[in-house]
C-alpha positions in Angstrom: 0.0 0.0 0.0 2.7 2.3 0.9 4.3 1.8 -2.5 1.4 2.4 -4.4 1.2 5.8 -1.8 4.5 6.3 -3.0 3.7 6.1 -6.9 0.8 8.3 -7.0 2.7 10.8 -4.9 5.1 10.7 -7.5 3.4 11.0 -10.3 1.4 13.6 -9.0 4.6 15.8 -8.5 5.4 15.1 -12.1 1.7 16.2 -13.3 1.8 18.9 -11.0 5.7 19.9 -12.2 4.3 19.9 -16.1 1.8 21.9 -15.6 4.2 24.3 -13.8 6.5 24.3 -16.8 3.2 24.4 -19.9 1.1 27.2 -17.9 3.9 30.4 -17.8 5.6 29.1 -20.9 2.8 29.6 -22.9 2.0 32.6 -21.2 5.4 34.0 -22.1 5.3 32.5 -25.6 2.1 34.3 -25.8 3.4 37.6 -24.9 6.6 37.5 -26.0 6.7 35.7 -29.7 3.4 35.7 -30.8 3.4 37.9 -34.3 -0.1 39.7 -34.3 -1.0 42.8 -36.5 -1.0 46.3 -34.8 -1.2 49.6 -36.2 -0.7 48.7 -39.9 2.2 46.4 -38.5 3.0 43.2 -37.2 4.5 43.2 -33.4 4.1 41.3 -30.2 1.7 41.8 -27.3 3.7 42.8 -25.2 4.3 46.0 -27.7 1.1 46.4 -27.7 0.6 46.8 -24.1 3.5 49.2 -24.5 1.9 50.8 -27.2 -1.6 51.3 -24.9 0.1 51.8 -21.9 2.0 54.7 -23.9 -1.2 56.0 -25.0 -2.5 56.2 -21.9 0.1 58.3 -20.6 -0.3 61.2 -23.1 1.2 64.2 -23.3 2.0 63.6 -20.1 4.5 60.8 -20.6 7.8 63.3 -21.4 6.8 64.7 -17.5 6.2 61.5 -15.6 10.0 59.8 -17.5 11.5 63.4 -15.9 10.0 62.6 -12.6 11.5 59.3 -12.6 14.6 60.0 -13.6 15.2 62.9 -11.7 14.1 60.8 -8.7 16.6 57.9 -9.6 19.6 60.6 -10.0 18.7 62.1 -6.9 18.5 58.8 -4.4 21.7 57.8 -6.5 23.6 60.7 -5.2 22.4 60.0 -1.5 22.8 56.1 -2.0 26.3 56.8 -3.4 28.0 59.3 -1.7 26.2 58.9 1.9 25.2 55.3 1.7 22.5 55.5 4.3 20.8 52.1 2.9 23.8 49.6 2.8 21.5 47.2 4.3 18.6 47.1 2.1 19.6 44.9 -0.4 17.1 46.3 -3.4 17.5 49.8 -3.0 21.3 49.8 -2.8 20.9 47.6 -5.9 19.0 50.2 -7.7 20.5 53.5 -6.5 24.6 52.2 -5.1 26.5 52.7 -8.2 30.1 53.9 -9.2 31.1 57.5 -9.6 31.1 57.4 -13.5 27.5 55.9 -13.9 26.3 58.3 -11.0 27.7 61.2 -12.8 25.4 59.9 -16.2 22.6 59.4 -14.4 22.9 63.1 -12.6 23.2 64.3 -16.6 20.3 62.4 -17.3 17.9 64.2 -15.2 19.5 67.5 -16.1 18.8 66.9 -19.8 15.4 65.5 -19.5 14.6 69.1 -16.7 16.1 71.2 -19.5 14.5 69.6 -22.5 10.9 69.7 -20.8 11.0 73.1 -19.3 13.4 74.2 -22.6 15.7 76.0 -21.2 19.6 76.5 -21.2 21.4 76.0 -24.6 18.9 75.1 -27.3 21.1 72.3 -28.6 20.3 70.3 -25.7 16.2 70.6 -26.1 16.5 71.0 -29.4 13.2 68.5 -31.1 16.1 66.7 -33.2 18.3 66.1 -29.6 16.4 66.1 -26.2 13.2 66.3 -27.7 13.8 63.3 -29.3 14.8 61.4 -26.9 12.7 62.5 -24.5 9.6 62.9 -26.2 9.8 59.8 -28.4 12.4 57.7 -27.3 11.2 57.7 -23.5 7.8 56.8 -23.3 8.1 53.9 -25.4 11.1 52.9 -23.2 9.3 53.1 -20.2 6.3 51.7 -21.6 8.4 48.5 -22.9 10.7 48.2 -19.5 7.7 48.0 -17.0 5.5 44.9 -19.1 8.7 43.4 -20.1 10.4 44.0 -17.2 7.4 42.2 -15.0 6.8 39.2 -17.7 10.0 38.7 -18.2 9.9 35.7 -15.6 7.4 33.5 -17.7 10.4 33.3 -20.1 13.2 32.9 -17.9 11.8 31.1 -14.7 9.7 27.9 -15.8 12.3 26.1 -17.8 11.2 27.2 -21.5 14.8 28.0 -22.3 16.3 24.8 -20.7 14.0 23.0 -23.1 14.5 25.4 -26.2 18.3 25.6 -25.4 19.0 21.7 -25.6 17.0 22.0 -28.8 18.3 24.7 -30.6 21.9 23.8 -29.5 21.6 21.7 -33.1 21.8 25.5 -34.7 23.3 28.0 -32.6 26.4 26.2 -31.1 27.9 24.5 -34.6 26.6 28.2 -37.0 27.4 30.9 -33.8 29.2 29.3 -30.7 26.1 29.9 -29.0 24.1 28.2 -26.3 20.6 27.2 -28.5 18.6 29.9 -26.1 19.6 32.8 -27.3 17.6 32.1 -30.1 14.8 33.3 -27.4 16.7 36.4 -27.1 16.8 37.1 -31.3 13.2 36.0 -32.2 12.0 38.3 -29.1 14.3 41.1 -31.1 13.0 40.5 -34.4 9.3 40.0 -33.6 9.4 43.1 -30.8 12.0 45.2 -30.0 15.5 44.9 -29.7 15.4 46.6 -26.5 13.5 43.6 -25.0 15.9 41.2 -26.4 19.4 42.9 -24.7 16.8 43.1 -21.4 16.7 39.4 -22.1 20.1 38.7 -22.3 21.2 40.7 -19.7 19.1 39.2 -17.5 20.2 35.6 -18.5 24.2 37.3 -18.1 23.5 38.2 -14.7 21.8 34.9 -13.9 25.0 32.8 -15.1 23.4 31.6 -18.4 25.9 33.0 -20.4 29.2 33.8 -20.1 30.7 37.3 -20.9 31.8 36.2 -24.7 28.2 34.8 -25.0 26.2 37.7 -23.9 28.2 40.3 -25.7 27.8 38.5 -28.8 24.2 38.1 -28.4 23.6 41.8 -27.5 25.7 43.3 -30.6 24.9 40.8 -33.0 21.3 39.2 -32.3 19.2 42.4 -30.9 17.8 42.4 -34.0 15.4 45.2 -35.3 11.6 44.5 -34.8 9.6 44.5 -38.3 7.7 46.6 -37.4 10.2 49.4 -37.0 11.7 48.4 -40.1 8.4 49.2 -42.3 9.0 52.7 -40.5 12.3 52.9 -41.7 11.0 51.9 -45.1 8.7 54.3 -45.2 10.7 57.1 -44.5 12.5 56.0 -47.2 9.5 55.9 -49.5 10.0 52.6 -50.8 7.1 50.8 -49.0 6.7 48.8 -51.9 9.8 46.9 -51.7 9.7 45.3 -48.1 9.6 42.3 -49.4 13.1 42.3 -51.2 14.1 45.4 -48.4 14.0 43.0 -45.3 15.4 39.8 -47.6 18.5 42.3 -47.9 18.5 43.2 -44.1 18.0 39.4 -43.2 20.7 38.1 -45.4 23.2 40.3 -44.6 22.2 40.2 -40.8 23.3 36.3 -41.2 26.5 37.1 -42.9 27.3 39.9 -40.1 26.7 36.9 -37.4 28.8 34.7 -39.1 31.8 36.4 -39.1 32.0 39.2 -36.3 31.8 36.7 -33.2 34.6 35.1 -34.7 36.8 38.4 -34.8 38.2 40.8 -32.3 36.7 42.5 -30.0 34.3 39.4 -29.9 36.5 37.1 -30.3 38.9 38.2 -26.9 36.2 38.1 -24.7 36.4 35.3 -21.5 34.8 32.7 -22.1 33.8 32.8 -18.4 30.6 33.4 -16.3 29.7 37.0 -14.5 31.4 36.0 -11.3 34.8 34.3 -13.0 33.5 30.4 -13.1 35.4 29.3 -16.8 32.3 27.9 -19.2 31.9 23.9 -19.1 32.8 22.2 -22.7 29.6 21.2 -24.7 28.5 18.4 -26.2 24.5 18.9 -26.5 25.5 19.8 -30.4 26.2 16.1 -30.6 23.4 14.4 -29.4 20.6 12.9 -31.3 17.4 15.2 -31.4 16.0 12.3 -29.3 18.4 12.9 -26.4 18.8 16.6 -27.0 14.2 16.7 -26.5 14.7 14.0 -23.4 17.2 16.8 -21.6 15.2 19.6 -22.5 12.4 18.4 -20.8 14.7 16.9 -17.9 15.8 20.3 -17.2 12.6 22.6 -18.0 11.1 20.1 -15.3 13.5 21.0 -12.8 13.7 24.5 -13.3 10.1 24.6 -13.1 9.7 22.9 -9.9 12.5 25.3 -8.7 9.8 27.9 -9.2 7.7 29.9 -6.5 5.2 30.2 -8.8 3.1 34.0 -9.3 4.7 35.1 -6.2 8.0 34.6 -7.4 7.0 36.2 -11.0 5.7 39.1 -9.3 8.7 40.2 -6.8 11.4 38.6 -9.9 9.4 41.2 -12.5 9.2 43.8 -10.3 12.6 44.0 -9.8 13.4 43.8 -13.3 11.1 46.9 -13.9 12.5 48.9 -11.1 16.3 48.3 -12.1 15.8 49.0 -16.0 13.3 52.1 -15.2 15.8 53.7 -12.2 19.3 52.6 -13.7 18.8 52.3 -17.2 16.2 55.5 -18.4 18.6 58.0 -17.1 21.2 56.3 -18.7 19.6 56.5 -22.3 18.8 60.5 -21.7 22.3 61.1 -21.1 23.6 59.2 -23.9 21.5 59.7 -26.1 21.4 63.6 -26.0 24.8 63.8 -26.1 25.4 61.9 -29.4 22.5 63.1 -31.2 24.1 66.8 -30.1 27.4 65.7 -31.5 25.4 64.6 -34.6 23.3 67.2 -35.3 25.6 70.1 -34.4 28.9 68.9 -35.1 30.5 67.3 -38.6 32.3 64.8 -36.7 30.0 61.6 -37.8 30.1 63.2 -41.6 33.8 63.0 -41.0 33.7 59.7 -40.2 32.0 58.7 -43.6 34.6 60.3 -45.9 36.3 56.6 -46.0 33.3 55.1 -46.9 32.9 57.3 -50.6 35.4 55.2 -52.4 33.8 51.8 -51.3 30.5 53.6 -52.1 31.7 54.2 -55.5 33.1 50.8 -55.9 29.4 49.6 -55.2 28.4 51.8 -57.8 26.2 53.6 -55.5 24.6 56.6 -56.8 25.2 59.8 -55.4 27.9 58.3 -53.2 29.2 61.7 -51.4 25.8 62.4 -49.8 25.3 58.1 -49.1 28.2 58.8 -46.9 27.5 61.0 -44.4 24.6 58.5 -43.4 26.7 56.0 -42.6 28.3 56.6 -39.3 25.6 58.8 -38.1 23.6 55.6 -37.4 25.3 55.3 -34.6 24.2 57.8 -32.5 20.4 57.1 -33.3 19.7 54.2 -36.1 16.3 56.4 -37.5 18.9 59.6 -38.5 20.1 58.0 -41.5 16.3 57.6 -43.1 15.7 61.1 -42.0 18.8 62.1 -43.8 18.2 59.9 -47.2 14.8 61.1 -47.6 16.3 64.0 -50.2 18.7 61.3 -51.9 16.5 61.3 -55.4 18.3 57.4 -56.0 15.7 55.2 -55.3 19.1 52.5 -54.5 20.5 54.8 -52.6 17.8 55.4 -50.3 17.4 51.2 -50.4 20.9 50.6 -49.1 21.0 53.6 -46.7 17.9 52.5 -45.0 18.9 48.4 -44.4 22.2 49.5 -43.8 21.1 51.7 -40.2 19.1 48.0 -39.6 22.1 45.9 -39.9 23.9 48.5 -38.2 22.0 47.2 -34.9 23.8 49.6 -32.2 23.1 52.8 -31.5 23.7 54.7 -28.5 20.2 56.2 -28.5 19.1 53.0 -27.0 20.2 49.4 -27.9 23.8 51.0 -27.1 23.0 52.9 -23.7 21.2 50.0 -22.6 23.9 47.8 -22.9 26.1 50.4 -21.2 24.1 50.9 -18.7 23.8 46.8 -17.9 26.8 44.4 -16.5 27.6 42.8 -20.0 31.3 43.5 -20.6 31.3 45.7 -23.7 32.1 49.1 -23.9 31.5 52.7 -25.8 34.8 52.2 -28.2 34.3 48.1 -28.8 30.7 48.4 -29.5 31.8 51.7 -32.4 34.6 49.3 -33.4 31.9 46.3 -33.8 29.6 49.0 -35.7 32.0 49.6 -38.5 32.7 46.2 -39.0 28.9 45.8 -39.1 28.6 48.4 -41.4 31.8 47.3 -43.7 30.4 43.7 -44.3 26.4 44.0 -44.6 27.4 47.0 -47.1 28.6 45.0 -49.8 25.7 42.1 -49.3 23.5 44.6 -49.3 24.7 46.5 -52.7 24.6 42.9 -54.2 20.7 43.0 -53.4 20.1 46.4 -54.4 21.7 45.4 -57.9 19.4 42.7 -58.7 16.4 45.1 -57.7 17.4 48.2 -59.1 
């Protein structure tokens, strides 16, 4: 009798551990990877409660993003220099930083004070530089950080990426040296935003899923562009009418780019250890029959679901995800990103920069080659300038390659760049320009290739 006690016991846990695993999973799936049509678009839901959310707010979004950031600087400079809450653990987390970062987010709040009230010098506030940022970039960043920020757990916490990582390691470990979950990380990029996929990953980072090699690849090379901000790009560009063939180009030349730059420097130098120094294990799931590979990936998902506190532990695990990316990160991105669109709207440093590229342009056979230049490096403080800046290119190619160019481009400090700044994975300001130009030098060509056959 007690055996068959012991049996039902059992198999009740397993029931009860599947069920754990299936019921946030496909929740997350749901949210996070689930292509449905908004605004003329395609997105994800969890864009769309961004979007809403964002609506909601109003015209009074630019005030409420000041208010928090200004709030974040100013428990930063107390938590900092004073350190009056050393012993609670989540606020020191949020507001104890280093002298560098605290000086950032101290700019931050300044810019977004100046830019709302407009006042000091007019290239701060200016609609192209603070305005921007603040009045578009920000609400949509605080929109996306608190619903991805608190559903972020359904992904990470019920043992979906054990099971798609043993899967996937077919694809991503023999193609990109990758563990097979970051393919999580690039199809919530493509299908959302990328903002939600370097969110991803640096959460994963932090979590020892993946070492510092691992995560920087993923964040410069996989935070892909959502499709639905690539059919505004298109538009801009007036050439709505070629998405089709437009986001082949992007897509192809995307793979080439991921291909080649993890296997060069900076990539290429980074540890291959975990966030607190443990070297990464050798392995071997690449090998394994899809048999074995699906038998582990339930194994583990299992486990990792039964590890689970269930909705209390989504609840405090989001919350503290919303709370670190809306107090560390937003001030972060205001002071970035003001500063290089400043530098790029008021100085001719990034047109500069793109001299070099005339003579490839020209090799291309790239119409109007001089002007295709300039758009090149400016991408990287803010990936929409380049569109803005093609729209009075009268080449219909030109215009075509400029705009899936800034997409393959991937990092710009306006966001995808600040945010990975302002998180713990190991790349910094002059790797991530170095890993741009290479980003730019071989998606160019691929891209030039594709324009030909079009044009």
């Amino acid at each position: 009798m007690s055996q068959e006690k012991n049996a039902a016991s059992t198999a009740e846990a397993a029931s009860s551990s599947v069920w754990k695993f299936i019921v946030p999973s496909v929740l997350g799936l749901l949210l996070f990877m689930t292509p449905v049509p908004y605004e003329d678009g395609v997105t994800i839901p969890i864009a769309v409660l961004a979007g809403e959310f964002k609506g909601l707010l109003g015209d009074q979004a630019p005030l409420i993003v000041t208010v928090l950031i200004s709030f974040a600087a100013l428990l930063s400079v107390i938590t900092t220099v004073f350190r009056p809450l050393h012993d609670k653990a989540v606020l020191s987390t949020l507001f104890l930083t280093s002298y560098p970062w605290l000086v950032l987010r101290v700019i931050g709040a300044i810019f977004a004070v100046m830019t709302l009230q407009s006042v000091g010098p007019e290239m701060i506030w200016h609609a192209y530089t603070g305005g921007l940022v603040l009045n578009d970039l920000m609400p949509t960043l605080l929109a996306v950080f608190l619903f991805a920020g608190l559903l972020l757990p359904l992904l990470l916490d019920f043992g979906l990426l054990e099971l798609t990582g043993s899967l996937m390691s077919k694809v991503m470990r023999p193609l990109f040296n990758l563990p097979g979950r970051s393919s999580v990380d690039c199809t919530t990029s493509w299908l959302g935003d990328g903002s939600v996929g370097v969110m991803l990953t640096s959460q994963q980072y932090e979590q020892q899923q993946y070492t510092k090699r691992e995560a920087s690849v993923i964040v410069t090379t996989f935070s892909a562009v959502s499709i639905s901000f690539a059919l505004v790009v298109v538009a801009q560009v007036e050439l709505e009418h070629l998405f089709i063939p437009f986001y082949f180009a992007v897509t192809l030349a995307g793979l080439v780019a991921a291909l080649i730059i993890p296997r060069l420097p900076p990539l290429s130098r980074k540890a291959h250890v975990y966030e607190d120094g443990r070297p990464a294990e050798p392995c071997e799931l690449s090998k394994k029959s899809l048999r074995e590979l699906w038998h582990l990936g339930v194994t583990q998902a299992m486990a990792r679901a039964e590890r689970s506190s269930g909705l209390k532990s989504v609840a405090q695990d989001g919350a503290k995800n919303a709370a670190e990316m809306v107090f560390c990160v937003l001030p972060v991105v205001m002071a970035i990103g003001t500063l290089a669109l400043v530098v790029a709207e008021n100085t001719p440093v990034f047109s500069i920069l793109g001299q070099p590229f005339i003579p490839l342009l020209e090799l291309l056979q790239i119409p109007e080659a001089a002007k295709a230049s300039e758009t090149l490096v400016v991408g990287f403080a803010d990936m929409f300038i380049p569109s803005i800046m093609a729209a009075s290119i009268d080449s219909e190619m030109t215009r075509f390659v400029i705009a899936a160019v800034s997409i393959t481009q991937l990092i710009y400090l306006s966001e995808v760049g600040a945010l990975i700044l302002g998180s713990k994975i190991p790349v910094n300001i002059v790797e991530m320009f170095i890993i741009f130009i290479m980003r730019t030098l071989i998606t160019l060509p691929v891209i030039a290739l594709v324009a030909h056959c079009i044009f």
